[in-house]
N, C-alpha and C positions, 0 to 999 in steps of 0.2 A: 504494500500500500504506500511506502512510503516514498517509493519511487516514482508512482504517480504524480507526487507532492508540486514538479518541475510543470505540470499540466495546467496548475492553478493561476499562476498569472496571469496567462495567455487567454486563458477563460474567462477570467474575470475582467479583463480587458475587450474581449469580445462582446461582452454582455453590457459595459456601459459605451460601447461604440454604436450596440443595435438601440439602448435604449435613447441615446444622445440623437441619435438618427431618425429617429422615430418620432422624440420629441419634436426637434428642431425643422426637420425635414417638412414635416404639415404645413409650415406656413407661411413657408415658400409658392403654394401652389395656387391660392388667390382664388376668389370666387369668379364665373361665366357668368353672364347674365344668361336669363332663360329664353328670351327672347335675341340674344344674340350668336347660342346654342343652337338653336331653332334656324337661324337664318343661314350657318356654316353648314349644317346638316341639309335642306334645301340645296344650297347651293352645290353639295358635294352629290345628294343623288339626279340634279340637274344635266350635269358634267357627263360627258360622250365619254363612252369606256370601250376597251378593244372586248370584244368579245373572245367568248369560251375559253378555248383551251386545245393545245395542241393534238393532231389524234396518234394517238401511237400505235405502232402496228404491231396484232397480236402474239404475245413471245411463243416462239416455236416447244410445244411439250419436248418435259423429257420424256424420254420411253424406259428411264430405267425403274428397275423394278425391284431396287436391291442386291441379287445377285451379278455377279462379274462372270460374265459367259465369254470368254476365249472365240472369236471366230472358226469358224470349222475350217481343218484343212484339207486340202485336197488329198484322196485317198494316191497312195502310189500305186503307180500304172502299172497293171499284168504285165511279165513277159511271156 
């Protein structure tokens, strides 16, 4: 356990960085108005967009089946 012990500061330093973060971080971000929300949103579903999406052509199956089958070889020819 007491080896642990070296874990501790780093941790508790990570802990008042997320909560320092968390704190401070919120109020930075400033209220939208609702009506000014409303008019970007508009304007964004307004806006000419490229359609769909490219079509891709369908990936060839595998055919294995698990087993490693050896091609067959030619039997040797009678003399």
């Amino acid at each position: 356990m007491e080896i642990l012990l070296w874990l501790v500061p780093s941790a508790v330093v990570t802990v008042l960085a997320m909560c320092w973060v968390s704190w401070f971080g919120r109020e930075g971000r400033g209220e939208v108005d609702r009506e000014v929300a409303v008019a970007r949103m508009a304007q964004a579903l307004r806006r000419e967009h490229r359609g769909g999406y490219a079509v891709r052509p369908a990936p060839a199956r595998d055919r294995s089946r698990g087993i490693a089958v050896r091609p067959s070889r030619t039997p040797p020819r009678a003399r």
